[in-house]
N, C-alpha and C positions, 0 to 999 in steps of 0.2 A: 450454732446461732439459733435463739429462740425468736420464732415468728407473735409468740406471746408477750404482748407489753411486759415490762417491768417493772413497777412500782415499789420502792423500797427506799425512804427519806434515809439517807445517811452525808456522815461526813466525807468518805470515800468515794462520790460520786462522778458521773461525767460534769460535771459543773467545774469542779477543777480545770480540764481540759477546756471548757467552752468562757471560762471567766478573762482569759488571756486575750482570746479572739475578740469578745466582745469590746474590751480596752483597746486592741490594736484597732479593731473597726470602725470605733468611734473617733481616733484622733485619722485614721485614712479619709475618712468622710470629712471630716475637715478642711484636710489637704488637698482634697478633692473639688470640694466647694469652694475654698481661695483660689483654688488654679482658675477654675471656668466662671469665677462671678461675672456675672452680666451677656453669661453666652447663653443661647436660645437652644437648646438641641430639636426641637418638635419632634416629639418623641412620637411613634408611628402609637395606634390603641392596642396591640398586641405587645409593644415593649412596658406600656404602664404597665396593661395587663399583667405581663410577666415580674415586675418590679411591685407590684403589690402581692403579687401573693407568695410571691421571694423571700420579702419581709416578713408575711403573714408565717410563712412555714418555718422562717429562721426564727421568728419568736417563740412559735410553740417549741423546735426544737429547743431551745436555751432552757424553758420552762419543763419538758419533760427532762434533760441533762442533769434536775435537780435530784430527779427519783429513779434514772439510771447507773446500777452499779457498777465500778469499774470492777476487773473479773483481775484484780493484784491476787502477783505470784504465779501467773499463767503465762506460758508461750504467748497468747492473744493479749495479755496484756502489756509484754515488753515488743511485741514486732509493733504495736497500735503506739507505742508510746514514743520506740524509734521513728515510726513514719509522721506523728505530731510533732517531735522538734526538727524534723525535717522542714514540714509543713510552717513551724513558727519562724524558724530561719528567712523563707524565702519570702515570708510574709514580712519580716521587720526587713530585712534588707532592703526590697522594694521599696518600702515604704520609706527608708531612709533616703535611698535613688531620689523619689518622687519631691521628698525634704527637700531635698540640694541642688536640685536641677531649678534655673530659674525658670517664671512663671511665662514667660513669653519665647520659651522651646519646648519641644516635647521631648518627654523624659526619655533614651533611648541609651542610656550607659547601666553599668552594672548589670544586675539579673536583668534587667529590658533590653540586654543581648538574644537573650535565649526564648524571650516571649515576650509580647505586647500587652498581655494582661498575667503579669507574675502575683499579683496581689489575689487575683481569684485561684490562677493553681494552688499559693498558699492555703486559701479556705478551704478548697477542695481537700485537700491532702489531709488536712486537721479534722474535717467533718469527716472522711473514710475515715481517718485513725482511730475517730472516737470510737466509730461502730464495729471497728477491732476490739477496741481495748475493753469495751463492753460487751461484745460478742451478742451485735443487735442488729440483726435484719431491719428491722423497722426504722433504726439509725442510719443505715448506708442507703435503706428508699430515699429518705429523707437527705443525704446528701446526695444521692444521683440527683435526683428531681431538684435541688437548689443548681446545681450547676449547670443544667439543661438550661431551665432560666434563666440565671447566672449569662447565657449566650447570650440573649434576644438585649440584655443588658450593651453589653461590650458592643454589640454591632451598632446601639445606640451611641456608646461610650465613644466609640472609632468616627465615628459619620462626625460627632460634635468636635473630636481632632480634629478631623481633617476639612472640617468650617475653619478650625482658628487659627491652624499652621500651617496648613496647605501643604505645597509642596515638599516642604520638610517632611511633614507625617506622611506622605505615600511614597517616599523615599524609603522611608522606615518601616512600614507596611509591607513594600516590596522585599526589602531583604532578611522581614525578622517575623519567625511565625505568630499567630495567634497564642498557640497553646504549646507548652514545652514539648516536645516530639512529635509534633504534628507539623506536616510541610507547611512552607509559607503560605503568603497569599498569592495566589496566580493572579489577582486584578492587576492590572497597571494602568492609570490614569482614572 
């Protein structure tokens, strides 16, 4: 992996990989925004904080993804591209959960078995894959540091559940982890 940017406009680029994301992202946001219209979350100034510049860094990523090579025909390029449709799998799925569950439960069937925010391990998994399959340090900074923030998000995301559902959502909270392999929540009540 090169710590030296990459700059090289082609057809064969991380853009491929980041054009799918951006599509599923923008109809999850959707779904997202119909479920909680009219809820309040008061976001604490360290979660905006972290939500703008979450965006700020996933946009320049998307924009550098144009002039990132993928490394085709390389070991890096097919384990980054198995851990991507990994990462899109668990990304549409969720999001399909998220479809189908009506809007006044909280989604807790399918992948929201296994995690309470499977839509971010998705991104996560896709943004590491990318900086496999391009073989870019400066890509997997850029998704460590989105998924860090990515937290201070979900803690928001959780608190504005469990305003709408209550005791349903900390039922849910109690028995299903945050992040896939990571123990649950120890809070109760």
């Amino acid at each position: 992996m090169s710590l030296i940017l990459e700059f090289e406009l082609g057809l064969w680029n991380a853009w491929i990989f980041m054009l799918p994301l951006v599509i599923v992202s923008i109809f999850g946001v959707r779904l997202f925004a119909k479920r909680v219209s009219g809820e309040n979350s008061s976001d604490t100034r360290m979660e905006k904080l972290s939500f703008a510049c979450m965006h700020l860094i996933v946009i320049a990523s998307y924009v550098y993804s144009v002039f990132l090579p993928l490394k085709l025909g390389t070991p890096w390029f097919y384990s980054g591209l198995l851990i991507y449709l990994s990462g899109m799998l668990i990304t549409i799925i969720a999001m399909l959960d998220f479809a189908t569950t009506s809007v006044d439960k909280p989604v807790t069937k399918g992948v929201y078995t296994f995690s309470r925010n499977p839509m971010y391990v998705g991104e996560s998994l896709i943004n590491i894959s990318t900086s496999i399959a391009c073989v870019s340090w400066i890509f997997f900074l850029v998704a460590v540091v989105v998924a860090i923030l990515e937290h201070n998000i979900v803690v928001s995301e959780e608190r504005l559940c469990l305003k709408k559902y209550g005791d349903a959502y900390r039922e849910y909270m109690n028995r299903t982890p945050r992040w896939i392999g990571i123990s649950k929540s120890e809070k109760r009540g």
